[in-house]
C-alpha positions as CSV (number, residue, x, y, z in Angstrom):
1,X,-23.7,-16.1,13.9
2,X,-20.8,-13.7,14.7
3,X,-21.0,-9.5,14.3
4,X,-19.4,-8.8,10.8
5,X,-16.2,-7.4,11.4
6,X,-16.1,-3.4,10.2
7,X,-14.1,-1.6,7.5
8,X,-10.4,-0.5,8.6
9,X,-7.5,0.8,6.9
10,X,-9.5,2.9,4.8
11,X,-7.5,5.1,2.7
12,X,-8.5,7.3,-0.3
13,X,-7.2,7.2,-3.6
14,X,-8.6,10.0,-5.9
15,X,-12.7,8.7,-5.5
16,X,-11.9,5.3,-4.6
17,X,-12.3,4.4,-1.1
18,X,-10.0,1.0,-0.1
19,X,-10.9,-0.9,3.2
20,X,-9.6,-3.3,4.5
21,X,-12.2,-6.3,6.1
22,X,-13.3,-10.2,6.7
23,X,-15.8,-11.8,4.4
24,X,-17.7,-14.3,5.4
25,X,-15.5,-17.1,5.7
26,X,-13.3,-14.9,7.9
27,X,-10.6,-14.4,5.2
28,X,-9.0,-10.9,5.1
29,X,-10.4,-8.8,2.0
30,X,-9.7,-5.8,0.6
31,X,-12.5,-4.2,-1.1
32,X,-12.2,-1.0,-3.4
33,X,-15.4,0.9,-3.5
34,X,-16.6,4.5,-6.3
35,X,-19.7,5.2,-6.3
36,X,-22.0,2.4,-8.2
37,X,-18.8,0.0,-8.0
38,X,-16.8,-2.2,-6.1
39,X,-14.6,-5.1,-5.9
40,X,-12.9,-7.5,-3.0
41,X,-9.7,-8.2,-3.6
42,X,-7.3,-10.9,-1.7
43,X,-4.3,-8.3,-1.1
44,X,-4.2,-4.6,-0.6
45,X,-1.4,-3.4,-3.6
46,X,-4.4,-5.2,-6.3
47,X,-7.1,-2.7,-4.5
48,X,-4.2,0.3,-5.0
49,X,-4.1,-0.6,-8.3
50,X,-7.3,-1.3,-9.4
51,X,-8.1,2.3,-7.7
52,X,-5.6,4.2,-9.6
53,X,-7.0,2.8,-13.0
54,X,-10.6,3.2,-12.1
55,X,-11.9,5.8,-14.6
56,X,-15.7,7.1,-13.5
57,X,-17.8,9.2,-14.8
58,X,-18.7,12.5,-12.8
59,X,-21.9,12.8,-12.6
């Protein structure tokens, strides 16, 4: 079984993190990450977006 490929192209937008990174099929994925939440995504402008209209909860 091959090393899992790291998080790259990680960029902040306001608390959400967006890194770029292969699943486990070895597809591309872009996963948006705050906190107690996060989400893969297949291209890079849905995990901008979906950061910029991620509304959490300070705790």
């Amino acid at each position: 079984m091959p090393a899992r490929d790291s998080f790259h192209s990680v960029m902040r937008i306001g608390p959400v993190q967006i890194g770029t990174h292969r699943d486990r099929t070895g597809r591309t994925v872009h996963a948006a990450v705050c906190g107690g939440w996060s989400a893969d995504y297949s291209s890079r402008t849905a995990a901008q977006l979906a950061a910029r209209t991620h509304r959490c909860t300070v705790r």
